[in-house]
N, CA, C and O atoms as a GROMACS GRO file, in nm:
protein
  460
    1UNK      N    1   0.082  -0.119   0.000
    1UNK     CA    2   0.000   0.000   0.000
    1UNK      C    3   0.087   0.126   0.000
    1UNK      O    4   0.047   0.237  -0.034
    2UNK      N    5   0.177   0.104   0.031
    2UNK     CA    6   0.289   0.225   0.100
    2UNK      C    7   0.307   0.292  -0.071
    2UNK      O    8   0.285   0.398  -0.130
    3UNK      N    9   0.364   0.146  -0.103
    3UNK     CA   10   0.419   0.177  -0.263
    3UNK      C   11   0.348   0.259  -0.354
    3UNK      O   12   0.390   0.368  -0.393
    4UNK      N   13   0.228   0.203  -0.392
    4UNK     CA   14   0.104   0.247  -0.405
    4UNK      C   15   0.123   0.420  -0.411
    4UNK      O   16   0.160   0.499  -0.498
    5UNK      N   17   0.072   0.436  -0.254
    5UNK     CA   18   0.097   0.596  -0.250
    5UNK      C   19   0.173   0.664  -0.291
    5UNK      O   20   0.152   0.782  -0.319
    6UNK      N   21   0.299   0.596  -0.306
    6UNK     CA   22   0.452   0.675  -0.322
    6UNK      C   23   0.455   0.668  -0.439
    6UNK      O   24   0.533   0.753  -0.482
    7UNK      N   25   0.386   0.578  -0.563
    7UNK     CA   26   0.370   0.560  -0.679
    7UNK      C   27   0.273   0.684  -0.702
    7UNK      O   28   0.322   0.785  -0.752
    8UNK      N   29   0.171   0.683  -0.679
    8UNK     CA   30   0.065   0.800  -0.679
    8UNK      C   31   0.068   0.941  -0.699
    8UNK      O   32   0.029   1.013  -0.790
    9UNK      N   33   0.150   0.968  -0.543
    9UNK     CA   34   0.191   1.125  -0.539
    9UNK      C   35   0.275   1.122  -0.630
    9UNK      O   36   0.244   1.199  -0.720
   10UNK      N   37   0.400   1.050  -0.654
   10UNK     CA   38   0.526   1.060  -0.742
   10UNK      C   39   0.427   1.156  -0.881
   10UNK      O   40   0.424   1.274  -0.914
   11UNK      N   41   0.361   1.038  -0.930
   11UNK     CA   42   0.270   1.066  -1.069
   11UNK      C   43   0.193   1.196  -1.074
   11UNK      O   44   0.136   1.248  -1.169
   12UNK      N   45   0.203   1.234  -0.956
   12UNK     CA   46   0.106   1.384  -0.971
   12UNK      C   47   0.194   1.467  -0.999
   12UNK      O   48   0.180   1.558  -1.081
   13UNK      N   49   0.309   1.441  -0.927
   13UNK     CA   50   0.395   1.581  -0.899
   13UNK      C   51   0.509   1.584  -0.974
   13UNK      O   52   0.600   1.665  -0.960
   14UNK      N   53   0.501   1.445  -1.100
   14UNK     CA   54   0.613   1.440  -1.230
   14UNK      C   55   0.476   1.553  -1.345
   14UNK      O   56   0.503   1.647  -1.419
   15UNK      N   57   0.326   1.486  -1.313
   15UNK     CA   58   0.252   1.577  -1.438
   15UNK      C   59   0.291   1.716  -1.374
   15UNK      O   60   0.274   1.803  -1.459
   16UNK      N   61   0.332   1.764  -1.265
   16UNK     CA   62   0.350   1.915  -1.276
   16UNK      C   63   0.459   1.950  -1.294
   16UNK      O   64   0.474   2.063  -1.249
   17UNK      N   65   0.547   1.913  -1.338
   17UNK     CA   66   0.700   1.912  -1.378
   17UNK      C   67   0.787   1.920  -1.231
   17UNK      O   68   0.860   2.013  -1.194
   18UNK      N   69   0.765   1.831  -1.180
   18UNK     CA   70   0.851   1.827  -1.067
   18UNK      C   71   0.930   1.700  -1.087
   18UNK      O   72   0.900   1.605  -1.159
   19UNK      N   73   1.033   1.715  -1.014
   19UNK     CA   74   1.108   1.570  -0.992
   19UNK      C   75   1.092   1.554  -0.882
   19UNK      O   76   1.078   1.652  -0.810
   20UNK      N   77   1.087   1.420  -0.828
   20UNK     CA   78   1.024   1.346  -0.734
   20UNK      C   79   1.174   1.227  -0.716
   20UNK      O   80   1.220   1.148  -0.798
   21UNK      N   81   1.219   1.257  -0.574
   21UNK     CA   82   1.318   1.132  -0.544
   21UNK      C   83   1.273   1.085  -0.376
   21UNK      O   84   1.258   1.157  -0.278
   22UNK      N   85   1.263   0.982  -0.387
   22UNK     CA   86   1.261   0.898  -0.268
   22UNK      C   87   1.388   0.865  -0.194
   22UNK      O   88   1.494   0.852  -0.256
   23UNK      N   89   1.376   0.849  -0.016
   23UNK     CA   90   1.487   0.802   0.009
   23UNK      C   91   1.484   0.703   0.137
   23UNK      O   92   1.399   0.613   0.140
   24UNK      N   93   1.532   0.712   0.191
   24UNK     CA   94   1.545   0.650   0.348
   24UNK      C   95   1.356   0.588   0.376
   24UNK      O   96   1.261   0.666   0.381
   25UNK      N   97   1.345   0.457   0.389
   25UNK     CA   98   1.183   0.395   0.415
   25UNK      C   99   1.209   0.344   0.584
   25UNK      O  100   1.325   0.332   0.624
   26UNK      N  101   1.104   0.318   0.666
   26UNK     CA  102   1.101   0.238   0.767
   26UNK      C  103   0.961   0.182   0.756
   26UNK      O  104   0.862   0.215   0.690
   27UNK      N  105   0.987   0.084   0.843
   27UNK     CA  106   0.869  -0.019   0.862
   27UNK      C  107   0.722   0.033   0.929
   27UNK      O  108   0.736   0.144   0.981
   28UNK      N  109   0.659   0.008   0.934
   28UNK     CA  110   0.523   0.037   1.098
   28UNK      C  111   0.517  -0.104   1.178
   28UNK      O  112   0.570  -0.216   1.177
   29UNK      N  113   0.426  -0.034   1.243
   29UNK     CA  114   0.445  -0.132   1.355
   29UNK      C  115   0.329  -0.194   1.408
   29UNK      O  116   0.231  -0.120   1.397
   30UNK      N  117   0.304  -0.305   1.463
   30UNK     CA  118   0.106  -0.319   1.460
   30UNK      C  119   0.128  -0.351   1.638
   30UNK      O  120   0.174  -0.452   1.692
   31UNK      N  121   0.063  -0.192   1.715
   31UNK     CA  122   0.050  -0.224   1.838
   31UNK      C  123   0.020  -0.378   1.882
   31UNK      O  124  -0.052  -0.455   1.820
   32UNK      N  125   0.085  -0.405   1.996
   32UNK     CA  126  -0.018  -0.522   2.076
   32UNK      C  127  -0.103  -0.523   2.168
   32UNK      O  128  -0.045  -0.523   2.277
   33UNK      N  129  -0.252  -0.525   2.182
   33UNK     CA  130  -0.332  -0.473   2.276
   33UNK      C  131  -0.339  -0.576   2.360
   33UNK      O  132  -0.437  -0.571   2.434
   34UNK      N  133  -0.247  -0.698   2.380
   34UNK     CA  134  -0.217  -0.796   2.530
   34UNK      C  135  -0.081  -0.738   2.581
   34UNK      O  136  -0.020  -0.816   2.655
   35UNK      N  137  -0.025  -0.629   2.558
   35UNK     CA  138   0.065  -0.567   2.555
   35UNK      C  139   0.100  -0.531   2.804
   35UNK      O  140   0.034  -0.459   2.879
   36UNK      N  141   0.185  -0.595   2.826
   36UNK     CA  142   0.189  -0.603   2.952
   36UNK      C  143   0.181  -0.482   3.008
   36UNK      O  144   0.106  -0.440   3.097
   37UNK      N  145   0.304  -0.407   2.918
   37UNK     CA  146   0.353  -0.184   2.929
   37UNK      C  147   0.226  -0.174   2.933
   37UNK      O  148   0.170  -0.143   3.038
   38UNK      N  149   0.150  -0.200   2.806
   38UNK     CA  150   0.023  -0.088   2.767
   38UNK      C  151  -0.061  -0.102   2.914
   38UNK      O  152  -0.096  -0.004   2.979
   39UNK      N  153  -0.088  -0.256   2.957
   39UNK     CA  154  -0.226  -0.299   3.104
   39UNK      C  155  -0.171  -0.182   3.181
   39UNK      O  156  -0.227  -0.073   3.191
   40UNK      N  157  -0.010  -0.230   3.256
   40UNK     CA  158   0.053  -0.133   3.344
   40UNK      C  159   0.010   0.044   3.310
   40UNK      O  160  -0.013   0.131   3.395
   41UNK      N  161   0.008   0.056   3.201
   41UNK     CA  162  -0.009   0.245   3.170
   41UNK      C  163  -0.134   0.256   3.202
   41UNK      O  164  -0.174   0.347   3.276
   42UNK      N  165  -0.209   0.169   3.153
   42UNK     CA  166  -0.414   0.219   3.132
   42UNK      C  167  -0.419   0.202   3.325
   42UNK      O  168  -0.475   0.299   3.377
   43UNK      N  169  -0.379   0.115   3.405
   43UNK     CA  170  -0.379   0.093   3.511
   43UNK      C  171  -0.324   0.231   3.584
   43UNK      O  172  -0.393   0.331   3.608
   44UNK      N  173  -0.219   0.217   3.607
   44UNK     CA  174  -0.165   0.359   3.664
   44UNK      C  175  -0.252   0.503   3.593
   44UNK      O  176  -0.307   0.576   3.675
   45UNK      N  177  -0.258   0.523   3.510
   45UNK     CA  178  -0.315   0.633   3.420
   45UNK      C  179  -0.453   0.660   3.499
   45UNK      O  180  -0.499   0.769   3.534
   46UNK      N  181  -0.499   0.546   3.515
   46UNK     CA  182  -0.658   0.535   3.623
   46UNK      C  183  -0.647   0.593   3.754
   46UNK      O  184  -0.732   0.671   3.798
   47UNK      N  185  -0.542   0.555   3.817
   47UNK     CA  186  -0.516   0.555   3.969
   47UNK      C  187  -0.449   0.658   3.947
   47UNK      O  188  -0.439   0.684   4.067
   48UNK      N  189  -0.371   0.775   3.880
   48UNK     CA  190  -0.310   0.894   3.853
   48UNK      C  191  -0.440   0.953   3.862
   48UNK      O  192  -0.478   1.013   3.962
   49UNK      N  193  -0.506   0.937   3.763
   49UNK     CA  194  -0.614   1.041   3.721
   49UNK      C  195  -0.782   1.020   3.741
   49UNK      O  196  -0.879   1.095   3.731
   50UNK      N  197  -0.762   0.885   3.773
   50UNK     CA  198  -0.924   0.839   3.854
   50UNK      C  199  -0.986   0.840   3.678
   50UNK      O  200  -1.108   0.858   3.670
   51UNK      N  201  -0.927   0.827   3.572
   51UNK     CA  202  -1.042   0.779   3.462
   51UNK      C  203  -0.954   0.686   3.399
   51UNK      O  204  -0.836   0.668   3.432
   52UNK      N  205  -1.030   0.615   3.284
   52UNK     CA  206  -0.987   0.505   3.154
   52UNK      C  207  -0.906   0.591   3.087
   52UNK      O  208  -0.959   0.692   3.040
   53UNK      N  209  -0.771   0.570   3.069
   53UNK     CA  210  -0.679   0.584   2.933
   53UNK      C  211  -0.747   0.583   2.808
   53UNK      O  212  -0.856   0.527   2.824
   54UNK      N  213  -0.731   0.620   2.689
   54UNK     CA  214  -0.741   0.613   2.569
   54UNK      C  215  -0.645   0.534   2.481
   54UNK      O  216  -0.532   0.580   2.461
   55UNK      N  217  -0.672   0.452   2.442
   55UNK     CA  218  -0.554   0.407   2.341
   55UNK      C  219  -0.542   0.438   2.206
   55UNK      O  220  -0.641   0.391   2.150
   56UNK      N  221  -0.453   0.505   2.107
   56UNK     CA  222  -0.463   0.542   1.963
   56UNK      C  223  -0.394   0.473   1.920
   56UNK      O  224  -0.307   0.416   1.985
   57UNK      N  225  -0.414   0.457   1.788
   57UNK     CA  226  -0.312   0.432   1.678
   57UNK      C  227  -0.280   0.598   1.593
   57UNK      O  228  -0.338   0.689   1.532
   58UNK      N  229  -0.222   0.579   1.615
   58UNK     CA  230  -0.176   0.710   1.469
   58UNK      C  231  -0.027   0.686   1.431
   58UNK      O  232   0.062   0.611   1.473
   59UNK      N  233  -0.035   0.773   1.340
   59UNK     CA  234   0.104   0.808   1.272
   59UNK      C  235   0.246   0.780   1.380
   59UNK      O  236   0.322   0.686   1.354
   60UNK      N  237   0.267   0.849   1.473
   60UNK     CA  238   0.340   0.816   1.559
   60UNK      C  239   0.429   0.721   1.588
   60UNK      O  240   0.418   0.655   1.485
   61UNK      N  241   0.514   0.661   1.655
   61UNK     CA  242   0.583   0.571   1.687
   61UNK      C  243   0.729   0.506   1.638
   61UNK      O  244   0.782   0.401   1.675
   62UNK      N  245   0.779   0.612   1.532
   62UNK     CA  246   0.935   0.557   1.444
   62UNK      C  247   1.014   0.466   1.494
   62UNK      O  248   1.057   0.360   1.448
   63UNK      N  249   1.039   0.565   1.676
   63UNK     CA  250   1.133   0.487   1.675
   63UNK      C  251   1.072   0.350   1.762
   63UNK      O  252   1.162   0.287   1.816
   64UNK      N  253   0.979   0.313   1.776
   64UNK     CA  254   0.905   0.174   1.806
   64UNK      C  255   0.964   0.077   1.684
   64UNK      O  256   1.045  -0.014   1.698
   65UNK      N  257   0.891   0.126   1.548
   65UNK     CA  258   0.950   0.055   1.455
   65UNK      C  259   1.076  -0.006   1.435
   65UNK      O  260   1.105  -0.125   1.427
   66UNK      N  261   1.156   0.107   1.429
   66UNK     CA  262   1.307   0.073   1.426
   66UNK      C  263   1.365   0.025   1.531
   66UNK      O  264   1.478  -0.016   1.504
   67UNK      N  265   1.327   0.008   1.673
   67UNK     CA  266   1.381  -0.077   1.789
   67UNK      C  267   1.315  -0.243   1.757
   67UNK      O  268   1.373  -0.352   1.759
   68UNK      N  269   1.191  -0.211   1.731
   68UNK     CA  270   1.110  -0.366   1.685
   68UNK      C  271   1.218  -0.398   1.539
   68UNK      O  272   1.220  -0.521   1.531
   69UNK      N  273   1.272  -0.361   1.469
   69UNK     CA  274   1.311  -0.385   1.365
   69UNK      C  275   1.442  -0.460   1.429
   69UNK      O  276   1.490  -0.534   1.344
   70UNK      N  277   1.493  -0.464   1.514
   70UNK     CA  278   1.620  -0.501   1.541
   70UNK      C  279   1.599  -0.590   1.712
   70UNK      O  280   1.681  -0.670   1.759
   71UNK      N  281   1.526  -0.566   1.750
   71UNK     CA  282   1.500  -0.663   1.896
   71UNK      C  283   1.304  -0.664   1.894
   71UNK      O  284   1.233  -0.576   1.945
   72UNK      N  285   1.239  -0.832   1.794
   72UNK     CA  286   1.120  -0.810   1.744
   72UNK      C  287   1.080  -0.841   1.892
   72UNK      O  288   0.992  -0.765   1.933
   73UNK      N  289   1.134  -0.961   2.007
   73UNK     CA  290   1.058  -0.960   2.119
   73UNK      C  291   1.057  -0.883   2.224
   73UNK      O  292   1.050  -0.940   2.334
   74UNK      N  293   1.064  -0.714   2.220
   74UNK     CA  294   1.048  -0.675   2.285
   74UNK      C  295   0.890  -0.602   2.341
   74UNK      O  296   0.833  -0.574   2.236
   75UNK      N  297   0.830  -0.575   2.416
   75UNK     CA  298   0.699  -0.509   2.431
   75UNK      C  299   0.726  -0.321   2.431
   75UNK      O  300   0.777  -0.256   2.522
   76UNK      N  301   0.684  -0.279   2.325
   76UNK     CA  302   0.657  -0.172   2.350
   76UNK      C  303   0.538  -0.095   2.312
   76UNK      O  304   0.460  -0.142   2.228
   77UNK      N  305   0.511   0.047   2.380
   77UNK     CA  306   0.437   0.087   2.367
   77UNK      C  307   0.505   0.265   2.309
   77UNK      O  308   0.620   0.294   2.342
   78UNK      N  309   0.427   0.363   2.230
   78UNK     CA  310   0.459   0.454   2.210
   78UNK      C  311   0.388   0.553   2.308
   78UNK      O  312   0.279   0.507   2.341
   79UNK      N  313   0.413   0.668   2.363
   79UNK     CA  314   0.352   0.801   2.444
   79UNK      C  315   0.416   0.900   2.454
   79UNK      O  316   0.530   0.924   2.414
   80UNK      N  317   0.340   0.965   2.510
   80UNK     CA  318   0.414   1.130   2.526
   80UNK      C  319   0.354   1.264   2.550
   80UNK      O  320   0.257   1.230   2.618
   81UNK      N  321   0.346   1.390   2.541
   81UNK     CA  322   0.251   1.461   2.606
   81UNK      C  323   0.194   1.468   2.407
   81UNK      O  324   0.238   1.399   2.315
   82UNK      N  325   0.090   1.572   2.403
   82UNK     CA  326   0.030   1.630   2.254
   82UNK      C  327   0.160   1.713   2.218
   82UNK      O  328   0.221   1.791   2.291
   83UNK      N  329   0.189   1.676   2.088
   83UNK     CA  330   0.260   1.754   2.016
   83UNK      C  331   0.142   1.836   1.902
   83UNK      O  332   0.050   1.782   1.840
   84UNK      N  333   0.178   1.968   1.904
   84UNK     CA  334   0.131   2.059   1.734
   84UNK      C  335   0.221   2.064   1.653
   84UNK      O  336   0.341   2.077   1.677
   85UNK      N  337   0.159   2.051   1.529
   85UNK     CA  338   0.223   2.045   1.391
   85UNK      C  339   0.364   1.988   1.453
   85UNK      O  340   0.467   2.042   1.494
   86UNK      N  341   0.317   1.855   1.440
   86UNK     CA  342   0.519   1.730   1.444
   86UNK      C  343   0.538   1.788   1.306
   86UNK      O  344   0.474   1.842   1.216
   87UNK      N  345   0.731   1.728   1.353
   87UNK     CA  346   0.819   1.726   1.210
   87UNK      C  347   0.760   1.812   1.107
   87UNK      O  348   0.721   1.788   0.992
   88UNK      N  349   0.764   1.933   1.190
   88UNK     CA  350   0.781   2.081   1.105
   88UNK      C  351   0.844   2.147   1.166
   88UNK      O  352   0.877   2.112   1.280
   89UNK      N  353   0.892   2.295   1.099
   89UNK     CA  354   0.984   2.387   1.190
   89UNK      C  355   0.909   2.487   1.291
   89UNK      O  356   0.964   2.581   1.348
   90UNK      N  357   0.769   2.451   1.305
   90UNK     CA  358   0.709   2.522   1.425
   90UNK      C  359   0.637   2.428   1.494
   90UNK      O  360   0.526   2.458   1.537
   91UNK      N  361   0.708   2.259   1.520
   91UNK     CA  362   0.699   2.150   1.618
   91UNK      C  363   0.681   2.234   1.763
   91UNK      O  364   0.752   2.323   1.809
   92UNK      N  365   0.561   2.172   1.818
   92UNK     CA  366   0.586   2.215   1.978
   92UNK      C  367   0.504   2.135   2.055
   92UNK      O  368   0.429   2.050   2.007
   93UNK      N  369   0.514   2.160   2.176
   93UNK     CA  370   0.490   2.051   2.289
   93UNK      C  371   0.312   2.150   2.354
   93UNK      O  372   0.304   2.269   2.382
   94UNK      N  373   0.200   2.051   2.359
   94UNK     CA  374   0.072   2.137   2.429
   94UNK      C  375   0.142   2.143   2.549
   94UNK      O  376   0.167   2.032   2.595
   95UNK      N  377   0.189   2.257   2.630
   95UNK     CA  378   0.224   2.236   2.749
   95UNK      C  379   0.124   2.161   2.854
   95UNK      O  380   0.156   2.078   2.938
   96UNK      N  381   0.006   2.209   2.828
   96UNK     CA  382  -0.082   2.170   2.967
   96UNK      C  383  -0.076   1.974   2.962
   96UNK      O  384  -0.145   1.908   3.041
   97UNK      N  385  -0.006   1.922   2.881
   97UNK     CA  386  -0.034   1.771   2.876
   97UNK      C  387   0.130   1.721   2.898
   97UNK      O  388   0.159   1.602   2.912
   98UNK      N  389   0.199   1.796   2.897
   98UNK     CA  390   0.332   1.746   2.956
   98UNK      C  391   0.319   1.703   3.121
   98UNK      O  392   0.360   1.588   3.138
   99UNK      N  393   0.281   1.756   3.221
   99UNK     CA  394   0.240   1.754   3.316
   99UNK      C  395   0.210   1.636   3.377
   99UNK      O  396   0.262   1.572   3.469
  100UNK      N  397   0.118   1.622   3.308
  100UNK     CA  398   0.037   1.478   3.323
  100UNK      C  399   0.130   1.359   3.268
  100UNK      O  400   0.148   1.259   3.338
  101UNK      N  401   0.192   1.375   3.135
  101UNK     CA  402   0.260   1.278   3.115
  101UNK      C  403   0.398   1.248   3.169
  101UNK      O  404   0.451   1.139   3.149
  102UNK      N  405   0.457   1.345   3.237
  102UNK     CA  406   0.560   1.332   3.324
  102UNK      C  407   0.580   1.235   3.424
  102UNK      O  408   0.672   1.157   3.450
  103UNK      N  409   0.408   1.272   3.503
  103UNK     CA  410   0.382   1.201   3.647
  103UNK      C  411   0.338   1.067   3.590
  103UNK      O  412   0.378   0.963   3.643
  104UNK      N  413   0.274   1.065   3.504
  104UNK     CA  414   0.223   0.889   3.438
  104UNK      C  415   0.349   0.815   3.390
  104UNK      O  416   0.344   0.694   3.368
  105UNK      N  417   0.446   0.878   3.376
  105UNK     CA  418   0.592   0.800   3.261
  105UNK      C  419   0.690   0.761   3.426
  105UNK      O  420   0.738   0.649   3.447
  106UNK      N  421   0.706   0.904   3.548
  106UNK     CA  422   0.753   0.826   3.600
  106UNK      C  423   0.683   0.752   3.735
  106UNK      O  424   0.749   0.727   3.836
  107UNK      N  425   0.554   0.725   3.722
  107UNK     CA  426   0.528   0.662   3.880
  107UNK      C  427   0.510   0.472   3.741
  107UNK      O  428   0.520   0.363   3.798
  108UNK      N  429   0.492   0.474   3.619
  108UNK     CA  430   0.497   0.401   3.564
  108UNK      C  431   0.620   0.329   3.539
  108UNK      O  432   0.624   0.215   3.491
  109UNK      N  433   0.732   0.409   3.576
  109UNK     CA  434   0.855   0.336   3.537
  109UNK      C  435   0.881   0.258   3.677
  109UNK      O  436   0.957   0.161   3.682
  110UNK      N  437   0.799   0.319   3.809
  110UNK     CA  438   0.832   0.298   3.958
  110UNK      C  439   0.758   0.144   3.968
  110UNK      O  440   0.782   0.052   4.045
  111UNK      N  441   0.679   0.151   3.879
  111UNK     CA  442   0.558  -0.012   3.902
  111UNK      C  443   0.574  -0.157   3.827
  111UNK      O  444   0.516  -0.265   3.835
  112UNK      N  445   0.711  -0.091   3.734
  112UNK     CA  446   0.761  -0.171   3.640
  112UNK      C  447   0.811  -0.337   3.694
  112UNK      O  448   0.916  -0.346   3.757
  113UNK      N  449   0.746  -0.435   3.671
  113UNK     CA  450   0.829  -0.539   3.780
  113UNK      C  451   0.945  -0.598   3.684
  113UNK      O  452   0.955  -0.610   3.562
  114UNK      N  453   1.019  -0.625   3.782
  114UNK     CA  454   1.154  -0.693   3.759
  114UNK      C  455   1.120  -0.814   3.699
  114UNK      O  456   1.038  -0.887   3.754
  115UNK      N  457   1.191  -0.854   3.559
  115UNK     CA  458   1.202  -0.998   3.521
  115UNK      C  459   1.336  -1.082   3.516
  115UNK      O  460   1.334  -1.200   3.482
   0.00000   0.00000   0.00000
């Protein structure tokens, strides 16, 4: 499907006389929702904040990919506070959700059990 697209746009933007070069690809990644991290986050996230977590898929997660690309049995999960406009030059952080994700990343790293 990827190809597809990259075939697609390419074709639009050669009919407008553009040249079109591709470079550097990475993989995605297909969350796991028996995921041990993820129970531990929705759990703590509750008892932080007294409600249900949300779980997304989106765009997000590179470097998930590329760590799964090279160690596949590991469990991970992607998070972080809201970013506006990612991977542009006016990238920024919603402040009011850093906060929250600070105290959830570290009382979550505190609950982590030893294997």
């Amino acid at each position: 499907m990827k190809e597809y697209i990259v075939k697609t746009l390419e074709s639009c933007f050669n009919m407008a006389g553009m040249k079109v070069t591709t470079a550097a690809s990475y993989g995605g990644w297909d969350p796991n929702p028996d995921s041990e991290i993820l129970h531990l986050l929705l759990k703590v996230y509750k008892d932080l904040f007294g409600k249900d977590g949300i779980i997304q898929v989106d765009h997000a997660g590179l470097e998930c990919s590329i760590i799964l690309g090279k160690y596949p049995h590991l469990d991970v999960v992607s998070l972080g506070p809201t970013m506006k406009s990612p991977h542009t030059t006016i990238e920024r952080a919603y402040i009011p959700t850093v906060e929250p994700f600070w105290a959830l990343l570290k009382k979550a790293l505190e609950e982590i059990p030893v294997k």
